[in-house]
mmJSON file of the N, C-alpha and C atoms, coordinates in Angstrom:
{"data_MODEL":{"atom_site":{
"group_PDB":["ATOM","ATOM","ATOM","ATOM","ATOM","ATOM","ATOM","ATOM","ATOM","ATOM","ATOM","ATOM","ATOM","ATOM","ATOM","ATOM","ATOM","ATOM","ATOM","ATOM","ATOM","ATOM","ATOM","ATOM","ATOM","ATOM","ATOM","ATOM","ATOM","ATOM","ATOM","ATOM","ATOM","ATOM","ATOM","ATOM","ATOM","ATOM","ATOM","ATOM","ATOM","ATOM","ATOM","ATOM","ATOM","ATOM","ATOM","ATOM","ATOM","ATOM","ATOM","ATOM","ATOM","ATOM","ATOM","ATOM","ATOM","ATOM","ATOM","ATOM","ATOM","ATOM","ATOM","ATOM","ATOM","ATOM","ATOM","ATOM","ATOM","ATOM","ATOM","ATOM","ATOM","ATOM","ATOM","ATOM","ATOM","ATOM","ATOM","ATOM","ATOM","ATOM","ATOM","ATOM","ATOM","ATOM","ATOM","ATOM","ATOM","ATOM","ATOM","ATOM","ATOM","ATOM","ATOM","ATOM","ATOM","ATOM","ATOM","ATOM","ATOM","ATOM","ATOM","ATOM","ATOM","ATOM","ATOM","ATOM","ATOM","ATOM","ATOM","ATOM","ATOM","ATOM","ATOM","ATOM","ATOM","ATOM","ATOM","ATOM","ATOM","ATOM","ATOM","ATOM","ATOM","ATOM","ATOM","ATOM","ATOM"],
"id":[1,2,3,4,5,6,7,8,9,10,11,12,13,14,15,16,17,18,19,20,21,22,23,24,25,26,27,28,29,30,31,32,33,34,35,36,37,38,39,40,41,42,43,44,45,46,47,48,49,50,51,52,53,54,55,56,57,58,59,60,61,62,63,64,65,66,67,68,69,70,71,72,73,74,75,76,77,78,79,80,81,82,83,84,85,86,87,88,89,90,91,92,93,94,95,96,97,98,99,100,101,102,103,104,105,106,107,108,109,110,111,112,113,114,115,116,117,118,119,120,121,122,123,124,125,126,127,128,129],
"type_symbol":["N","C","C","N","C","C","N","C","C","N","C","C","N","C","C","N","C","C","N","C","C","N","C","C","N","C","C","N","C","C","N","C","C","N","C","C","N","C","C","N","C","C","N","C","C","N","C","C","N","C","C","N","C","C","N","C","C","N","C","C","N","C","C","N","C","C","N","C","C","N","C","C","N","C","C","N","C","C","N","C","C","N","C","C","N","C","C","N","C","C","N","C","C","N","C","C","N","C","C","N","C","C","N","C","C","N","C","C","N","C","C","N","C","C","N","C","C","N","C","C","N","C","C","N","C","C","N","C","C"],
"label_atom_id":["N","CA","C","N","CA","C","N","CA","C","N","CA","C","N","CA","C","N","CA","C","N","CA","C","N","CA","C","N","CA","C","N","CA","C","N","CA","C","N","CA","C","N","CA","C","N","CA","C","N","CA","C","N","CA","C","N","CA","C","N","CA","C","N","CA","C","N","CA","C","N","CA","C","N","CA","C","N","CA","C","N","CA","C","N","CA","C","N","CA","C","N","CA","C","N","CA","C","N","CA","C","N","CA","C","N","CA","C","N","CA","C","N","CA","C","N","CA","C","N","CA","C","N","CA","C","N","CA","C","N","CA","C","N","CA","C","N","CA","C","N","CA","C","N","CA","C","N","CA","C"],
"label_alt_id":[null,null,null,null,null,null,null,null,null,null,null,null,null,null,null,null,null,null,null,null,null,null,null,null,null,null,null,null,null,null,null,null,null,null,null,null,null,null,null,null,null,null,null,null,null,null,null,null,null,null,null,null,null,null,null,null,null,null,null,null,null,null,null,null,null,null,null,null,null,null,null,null,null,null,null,null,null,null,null,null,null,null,null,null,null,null,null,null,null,null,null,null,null,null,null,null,null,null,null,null,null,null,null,null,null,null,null,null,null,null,null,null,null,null,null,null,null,null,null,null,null,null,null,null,null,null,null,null,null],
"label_comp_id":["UNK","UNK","UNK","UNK","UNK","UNK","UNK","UNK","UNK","UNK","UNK","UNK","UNK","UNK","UNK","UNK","UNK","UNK","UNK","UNK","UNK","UNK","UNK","UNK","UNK","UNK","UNK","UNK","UNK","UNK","UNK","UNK","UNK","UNK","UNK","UNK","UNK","UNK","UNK","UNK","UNK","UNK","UNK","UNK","UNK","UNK","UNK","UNK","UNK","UNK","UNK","UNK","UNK","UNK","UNK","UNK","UNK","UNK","UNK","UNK","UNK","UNK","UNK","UNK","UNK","UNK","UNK","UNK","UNK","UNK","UNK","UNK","UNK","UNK","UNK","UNK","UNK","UNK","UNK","UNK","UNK","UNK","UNK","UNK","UNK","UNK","UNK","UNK","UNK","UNK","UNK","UNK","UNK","UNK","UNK","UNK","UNK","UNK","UNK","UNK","UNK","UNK","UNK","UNK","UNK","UNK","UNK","UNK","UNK","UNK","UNK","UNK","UNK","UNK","UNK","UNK","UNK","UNK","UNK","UNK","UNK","UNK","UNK","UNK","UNK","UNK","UNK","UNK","UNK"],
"label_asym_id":["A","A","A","A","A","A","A","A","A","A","A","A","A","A","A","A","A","A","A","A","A","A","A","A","A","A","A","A","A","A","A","A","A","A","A","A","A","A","A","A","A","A","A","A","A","A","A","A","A","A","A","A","A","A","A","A","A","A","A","A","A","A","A","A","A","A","A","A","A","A","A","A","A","A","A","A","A","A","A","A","A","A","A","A","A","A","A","A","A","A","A","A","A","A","A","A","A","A","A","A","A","A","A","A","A","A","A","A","A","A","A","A","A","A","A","A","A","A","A","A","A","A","A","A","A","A","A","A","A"],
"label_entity_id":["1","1","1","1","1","1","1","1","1","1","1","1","1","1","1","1","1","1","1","1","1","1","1","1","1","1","1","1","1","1","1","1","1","1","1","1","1","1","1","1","1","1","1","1","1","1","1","1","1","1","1","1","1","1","1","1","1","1","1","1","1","1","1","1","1","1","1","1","1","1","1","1","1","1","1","1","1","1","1","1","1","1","1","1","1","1","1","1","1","1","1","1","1","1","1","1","1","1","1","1","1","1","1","1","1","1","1","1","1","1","1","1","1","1","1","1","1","1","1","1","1","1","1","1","1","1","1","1","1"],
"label_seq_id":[1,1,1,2,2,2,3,3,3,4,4,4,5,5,5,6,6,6,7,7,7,8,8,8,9,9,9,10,10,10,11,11,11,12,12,12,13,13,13,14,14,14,15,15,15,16,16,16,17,17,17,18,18,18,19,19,19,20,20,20,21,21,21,22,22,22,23,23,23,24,24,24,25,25,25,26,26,26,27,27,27,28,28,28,29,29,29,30,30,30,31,31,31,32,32,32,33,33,33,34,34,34,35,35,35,36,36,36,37,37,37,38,38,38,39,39,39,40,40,40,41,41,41,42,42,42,43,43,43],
"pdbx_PDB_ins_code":[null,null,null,null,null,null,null,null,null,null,null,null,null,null,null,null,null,null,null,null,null,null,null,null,null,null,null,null,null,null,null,null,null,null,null,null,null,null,null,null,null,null,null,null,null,null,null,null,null,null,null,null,null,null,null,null,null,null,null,null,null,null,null,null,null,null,null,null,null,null,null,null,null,null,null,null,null,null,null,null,null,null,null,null,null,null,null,null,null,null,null,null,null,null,null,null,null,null,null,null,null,null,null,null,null,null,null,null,null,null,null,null,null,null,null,null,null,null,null,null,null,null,null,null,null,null,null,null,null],
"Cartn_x":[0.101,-0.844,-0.413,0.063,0.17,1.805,2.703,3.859,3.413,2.858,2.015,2.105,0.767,0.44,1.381,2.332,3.188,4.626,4.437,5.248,4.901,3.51,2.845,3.0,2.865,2.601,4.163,4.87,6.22,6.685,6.291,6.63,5.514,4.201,3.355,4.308,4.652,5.994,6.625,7.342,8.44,8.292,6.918,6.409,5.627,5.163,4.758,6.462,7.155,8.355,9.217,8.879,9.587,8.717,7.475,6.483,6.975,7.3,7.131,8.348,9.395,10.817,10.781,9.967,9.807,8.619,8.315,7.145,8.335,9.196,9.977,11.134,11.187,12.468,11.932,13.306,13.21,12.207,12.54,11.3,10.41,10.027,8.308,7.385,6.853,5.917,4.342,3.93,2.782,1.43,1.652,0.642,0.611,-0.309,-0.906,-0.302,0.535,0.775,-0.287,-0.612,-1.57,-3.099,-3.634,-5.244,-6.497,-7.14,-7.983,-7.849,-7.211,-6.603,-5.26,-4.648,-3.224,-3.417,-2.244,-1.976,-0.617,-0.202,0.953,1.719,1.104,1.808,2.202,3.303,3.49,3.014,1.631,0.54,0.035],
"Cartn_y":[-7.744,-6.641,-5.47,-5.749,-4.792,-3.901,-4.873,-4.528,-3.148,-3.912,-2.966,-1.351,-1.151,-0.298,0.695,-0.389,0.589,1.431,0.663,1.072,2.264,2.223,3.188,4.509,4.127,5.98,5.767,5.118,5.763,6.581,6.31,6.934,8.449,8.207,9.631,10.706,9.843,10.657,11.964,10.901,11.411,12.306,12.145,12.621,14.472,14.4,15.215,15.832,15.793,16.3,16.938,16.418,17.053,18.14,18.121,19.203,20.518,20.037,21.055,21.86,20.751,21.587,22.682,22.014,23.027,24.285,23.987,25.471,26.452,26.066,26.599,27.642,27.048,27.713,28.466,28.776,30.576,30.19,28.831,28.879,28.596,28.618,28.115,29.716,29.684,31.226,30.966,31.698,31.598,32.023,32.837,33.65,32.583,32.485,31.914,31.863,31.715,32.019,32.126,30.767,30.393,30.239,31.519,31.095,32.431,32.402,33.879,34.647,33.64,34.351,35.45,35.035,35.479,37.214,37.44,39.047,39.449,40.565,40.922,40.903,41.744,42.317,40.875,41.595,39.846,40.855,40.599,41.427,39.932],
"Cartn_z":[-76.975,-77.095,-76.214,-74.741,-73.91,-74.55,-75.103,-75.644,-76.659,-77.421,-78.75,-78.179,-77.18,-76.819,-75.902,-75.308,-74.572,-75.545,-76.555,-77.449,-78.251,-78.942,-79.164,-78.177,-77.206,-76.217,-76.297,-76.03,-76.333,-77.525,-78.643,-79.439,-80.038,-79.477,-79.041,-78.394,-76.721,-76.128,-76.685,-77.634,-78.237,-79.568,-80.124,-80.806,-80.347,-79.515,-78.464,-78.083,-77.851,-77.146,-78.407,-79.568,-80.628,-80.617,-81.034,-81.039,-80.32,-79.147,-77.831,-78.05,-78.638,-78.8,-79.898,-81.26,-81.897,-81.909,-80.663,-80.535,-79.974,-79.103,-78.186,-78.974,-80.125,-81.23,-82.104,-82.462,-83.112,-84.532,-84.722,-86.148,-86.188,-85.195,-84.376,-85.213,-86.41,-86.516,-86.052,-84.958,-83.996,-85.032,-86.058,-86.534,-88.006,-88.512,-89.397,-90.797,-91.819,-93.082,-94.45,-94.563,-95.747,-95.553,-95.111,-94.508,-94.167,-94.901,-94.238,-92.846,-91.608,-90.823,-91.303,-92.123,-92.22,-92.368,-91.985,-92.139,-92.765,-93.008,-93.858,-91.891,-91.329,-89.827,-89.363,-88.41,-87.392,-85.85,-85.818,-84.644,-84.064],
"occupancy":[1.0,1.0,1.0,1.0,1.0,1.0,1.0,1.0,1.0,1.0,1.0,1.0,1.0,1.0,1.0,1.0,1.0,1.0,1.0,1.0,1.0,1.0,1.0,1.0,1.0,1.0,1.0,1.0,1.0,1.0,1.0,1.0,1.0,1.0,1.0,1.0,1.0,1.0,1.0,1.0,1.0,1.0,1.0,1.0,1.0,1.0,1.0,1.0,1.0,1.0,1.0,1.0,1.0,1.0,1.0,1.0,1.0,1.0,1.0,1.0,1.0,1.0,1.0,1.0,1.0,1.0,1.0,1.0,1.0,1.0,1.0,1.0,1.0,1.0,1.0,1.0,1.0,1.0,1.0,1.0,1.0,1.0,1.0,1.0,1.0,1.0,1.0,1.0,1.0,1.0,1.0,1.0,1.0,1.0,1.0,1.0,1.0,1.0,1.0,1.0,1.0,1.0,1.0,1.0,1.0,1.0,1.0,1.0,1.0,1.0,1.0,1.0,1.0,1.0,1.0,1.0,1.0,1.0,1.0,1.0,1.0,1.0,1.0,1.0,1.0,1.0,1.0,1.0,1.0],
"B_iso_or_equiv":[0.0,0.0,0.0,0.0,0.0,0.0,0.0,0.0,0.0,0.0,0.0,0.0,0.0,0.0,0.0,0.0,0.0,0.0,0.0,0.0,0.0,0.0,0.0,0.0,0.0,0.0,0.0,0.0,0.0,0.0,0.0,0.0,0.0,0.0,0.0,0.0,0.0,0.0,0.0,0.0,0.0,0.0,0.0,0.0,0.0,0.0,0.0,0.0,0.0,0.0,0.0,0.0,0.0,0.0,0.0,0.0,0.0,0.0,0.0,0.0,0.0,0.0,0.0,0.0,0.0,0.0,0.0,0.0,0.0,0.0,0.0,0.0,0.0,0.0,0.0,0.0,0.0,0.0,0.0,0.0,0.0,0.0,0.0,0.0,0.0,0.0,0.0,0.0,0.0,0.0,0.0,0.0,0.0,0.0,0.0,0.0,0.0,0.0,0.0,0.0,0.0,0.0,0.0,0.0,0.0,0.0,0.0,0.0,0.0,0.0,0.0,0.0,0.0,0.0,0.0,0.0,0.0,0.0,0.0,0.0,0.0,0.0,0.0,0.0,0.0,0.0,0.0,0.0,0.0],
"pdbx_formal_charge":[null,null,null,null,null,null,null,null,null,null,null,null,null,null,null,null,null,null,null,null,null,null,null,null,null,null,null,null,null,null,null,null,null,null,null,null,null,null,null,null,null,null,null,null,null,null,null,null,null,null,null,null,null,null,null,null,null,null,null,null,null,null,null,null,null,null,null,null,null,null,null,null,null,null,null,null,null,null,null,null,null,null,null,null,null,null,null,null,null,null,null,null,null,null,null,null,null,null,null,null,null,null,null,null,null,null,null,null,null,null,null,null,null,null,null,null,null,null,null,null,null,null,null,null,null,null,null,null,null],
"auth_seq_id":[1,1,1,2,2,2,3,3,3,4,4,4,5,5,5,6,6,6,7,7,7,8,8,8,9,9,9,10,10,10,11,11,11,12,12,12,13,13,13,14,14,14,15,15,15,16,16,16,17,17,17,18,18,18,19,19,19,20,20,20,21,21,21,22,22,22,23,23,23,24,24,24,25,25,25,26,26,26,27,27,27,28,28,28,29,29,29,30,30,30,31,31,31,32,32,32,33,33,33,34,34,34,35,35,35,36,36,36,37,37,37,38,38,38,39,39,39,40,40,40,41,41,41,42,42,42,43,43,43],
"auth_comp_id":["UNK","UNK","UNK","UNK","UNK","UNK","UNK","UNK","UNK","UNK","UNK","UNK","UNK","UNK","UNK","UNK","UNK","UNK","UNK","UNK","UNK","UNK","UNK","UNK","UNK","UNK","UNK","UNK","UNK","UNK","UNK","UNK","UNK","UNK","UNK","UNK","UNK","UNK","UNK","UNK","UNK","UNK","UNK","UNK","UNK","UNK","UNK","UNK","UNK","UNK","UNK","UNK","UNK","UNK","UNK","UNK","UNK","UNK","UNK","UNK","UNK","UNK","UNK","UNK","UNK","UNK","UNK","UNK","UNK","UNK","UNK","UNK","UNK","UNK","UNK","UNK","UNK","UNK","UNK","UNK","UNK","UNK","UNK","UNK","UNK","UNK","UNK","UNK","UNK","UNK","UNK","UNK","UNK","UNK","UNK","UNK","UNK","UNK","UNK","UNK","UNK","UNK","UNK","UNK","UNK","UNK","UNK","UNK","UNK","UNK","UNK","UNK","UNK","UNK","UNK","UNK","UNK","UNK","UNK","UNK","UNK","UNK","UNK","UNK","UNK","UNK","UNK","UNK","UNK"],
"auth_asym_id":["A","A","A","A","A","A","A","A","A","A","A","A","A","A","A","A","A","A","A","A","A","A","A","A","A","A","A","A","A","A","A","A","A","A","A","A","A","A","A","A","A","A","A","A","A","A","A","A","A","A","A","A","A","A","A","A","A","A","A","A","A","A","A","A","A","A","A","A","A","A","A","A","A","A","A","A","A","A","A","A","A","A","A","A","A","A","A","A","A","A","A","A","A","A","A","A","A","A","A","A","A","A","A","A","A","A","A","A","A","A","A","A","A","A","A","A","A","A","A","A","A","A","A","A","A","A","A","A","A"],
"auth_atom_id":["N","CA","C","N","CA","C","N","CA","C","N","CA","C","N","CA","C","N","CA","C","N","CA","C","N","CA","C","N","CA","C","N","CA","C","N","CA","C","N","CA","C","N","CA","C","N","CA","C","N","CA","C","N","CA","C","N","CA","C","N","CA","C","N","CA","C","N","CA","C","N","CA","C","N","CA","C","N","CA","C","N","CA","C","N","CA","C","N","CA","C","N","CA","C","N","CA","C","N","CA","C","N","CA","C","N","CA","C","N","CA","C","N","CA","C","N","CA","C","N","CA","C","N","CA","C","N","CA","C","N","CA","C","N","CA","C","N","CA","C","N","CA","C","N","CA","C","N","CA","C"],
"pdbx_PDB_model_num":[1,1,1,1,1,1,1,1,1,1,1,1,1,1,1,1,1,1,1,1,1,1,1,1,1,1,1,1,1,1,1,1,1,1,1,1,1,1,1,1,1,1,1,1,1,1,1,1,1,1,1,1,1,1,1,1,1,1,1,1,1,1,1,1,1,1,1,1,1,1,1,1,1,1,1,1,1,1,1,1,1,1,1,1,1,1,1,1,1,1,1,1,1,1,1,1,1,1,1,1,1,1,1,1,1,1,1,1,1,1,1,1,1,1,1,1,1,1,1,1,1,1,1,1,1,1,1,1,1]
}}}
């Protein structure tokens, strides 16, 4: 059981760390595309 779980947040981890890498890069777009937020501007 404890295996289970430690295995799990390991792969959250790593899951979380991909995330972070791709906020960090050039194709990370911050502003919204498909959504009543969206705008033509990149404001």
């Amino acid at each position: 059981m404890k295996k289970a779980r430690v295995q799990r947040d390991c792969t959250e981890q790593q899951g979380l760390k991909k995330i972070s890498a791709y906020m960090k890069s050039s194709h990370y777009l911050s502003t919204p595309i498909f959504s009543k937020l969206a705008q033509w501007s990149n404001k």
